[in-house]
C-alpha positions, 0 to 999 in steps of 0.5 A: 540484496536490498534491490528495489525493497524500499520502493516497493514497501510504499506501492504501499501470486501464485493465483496464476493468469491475468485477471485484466484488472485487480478487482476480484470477487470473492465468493461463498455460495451465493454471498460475496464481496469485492476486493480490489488492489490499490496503488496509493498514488496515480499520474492524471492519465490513469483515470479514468480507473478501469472499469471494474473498480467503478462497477464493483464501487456502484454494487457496494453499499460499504467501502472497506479501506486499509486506514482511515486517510482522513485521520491524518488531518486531525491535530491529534494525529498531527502529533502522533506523527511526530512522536512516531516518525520523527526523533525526540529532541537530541537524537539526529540521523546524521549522527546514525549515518556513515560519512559515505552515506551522508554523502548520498543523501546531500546528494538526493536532498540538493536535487531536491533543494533541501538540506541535511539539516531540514531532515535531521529529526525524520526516522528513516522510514519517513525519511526514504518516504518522503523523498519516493513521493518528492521522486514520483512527483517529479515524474508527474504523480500528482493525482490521488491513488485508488483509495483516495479516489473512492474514499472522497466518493463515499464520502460524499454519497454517505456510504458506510465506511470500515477500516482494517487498522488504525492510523496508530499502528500504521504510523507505528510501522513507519516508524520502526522501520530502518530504526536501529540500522539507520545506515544499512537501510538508507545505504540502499534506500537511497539508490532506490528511491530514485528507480521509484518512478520507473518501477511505479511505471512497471507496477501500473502496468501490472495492476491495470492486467491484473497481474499478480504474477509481475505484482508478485516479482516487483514488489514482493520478492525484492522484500522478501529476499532483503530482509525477511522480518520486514516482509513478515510485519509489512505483508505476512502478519497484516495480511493473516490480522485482516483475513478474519476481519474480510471473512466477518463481512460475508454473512450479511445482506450488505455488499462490500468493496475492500480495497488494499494495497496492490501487494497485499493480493499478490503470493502465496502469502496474499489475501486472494491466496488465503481466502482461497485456502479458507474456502472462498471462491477467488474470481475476476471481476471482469469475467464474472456477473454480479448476483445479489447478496444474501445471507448464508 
């Protein structure tokens, strides 16, 4: 039932065709913005990125990203990721786990040259994490993902940068996750994260055609059909808290590119479906000419 699930919560529609890339405009009237979906980590021979997202950077004046990844840097947020993600002192995994699924993990952790006792304090969701990026490593995965990518730009250039949430309640959703079901979770997870590099192949390949569709049955349906309340707090209830927060950037004469995890665009419960039931035009980047914005 938990096919696929958990990988596909990290890569971090019924729109219809392939757009040819993931770069979207998103319009009303004459005013507009760009919305693009991101995978969070890239093999080298993904760059360049396609050339869409480079078009929609250079046109955009403000860079909206999904947190602000630099964050994670700060001493502050270096404890807060430990309260989050990790469990207080006397509470260990182990004791949480079946004797078959504490089998499982050794197994996953030798490959990896670790032991049982290096992970004890992790909560399950930081936990099947770390070893996906371990796996996609593994399998070269060893440049910075779309966000990344752009946010060191924008960085550099002084451009104006907004988030959609704070690294607190990321951090608190990682968190949560699997806590209370330790073993069912990682019974699963584990068989999972190593497909984690194969699926990441597929998944890069539907984001370089812009195909929602594939995005869709890849990443989204796995979680939908494994747990329902978890495909609610990871997509559906994030996805309608950005959606007034998207709509609040149209109205201005600045020109946005909002970039958001790849899944957050795909299905009926997608941001491009959204706007589109709000009103808003949804078209392909690659297919479209660039007006100016101007204020409605």
């Amino acid at each position: 039932m938990y096919k696929r699930f958990f990988a596909g919560i990290l890569l971090l529609v019924s729109l219809g065709a392939q757009a040819e890339s993931s770069v979207w405009r998103v319009s009303k009237g004459t005013d507009q913005l760009w919305i693009g979906g991101t995978v969070h980590l890239l093999p080298p021979a993904q760059y360049p990125l396609p050339a869409e997202f480079d078009a929609a950077y250079q046109q955009s004046s403000v860079l909206v990203l999904e947190t602000d990844l630099g964050q994670m840097q700060d001493a502050a947020n270096a404890r807060l990721m430990q309260q989050q993600l990790m469990y207080p002192a006397g509470t260990v995994l182990s004791s949480k786990l079946s004797g078959k699924t504490r089998e499982l993990l050794q197994v996953l952790l030798q490959k990896h040259r670790l032991t049982l006792s290096q992970v004890e304090q992790f909560k399950p969701g930081m936990l099947v994490t770390q070893l996906t990026l371990l796996e996609l490593q593994q399998q070269g995965f060893s440049s910075p993902g779309v966000d990344q990518h752009f946010l060191t730009l924008a960085s550099q250039q002084k451009k104006t940068l907004k988030y959609l949430e704070a690294i607190e309640f990321q951090l608190q959703l990682l968190g949560d996750l699997g806590t209370g079901r330790e073993d069912l979770f990682l019974q699963h997870a584990l068989s999972d994260v190593e497909q984690s590099a194969d699926l990441m192949d597929k998944t890069l390949r539907a984001w370089r055609a812009g195909d929602l569709n594939q995005v869709e049955q890849l990443v989204l349906s796995p979680v939908k059909a494994a747990d329902a309340q978890t495909y609610q707090q990871m997509f559906v209830s994030r996805n309608q808290a950005w959606l007034p927060q998207i709509q609040a950037l149209f109205g201005n004469k600045e020109q946005e590119l909002v970039l958001v995890g790849l899944g957050h665009l795909a299905g009926s419960d997608g941001l491009l479906a959204l706007l589109q039931q709000a009103g808003y035009q949804v078209e392909a980047a690659k297919t479209l000419s660039s007006p100016d914005k101007t204020t409605e």
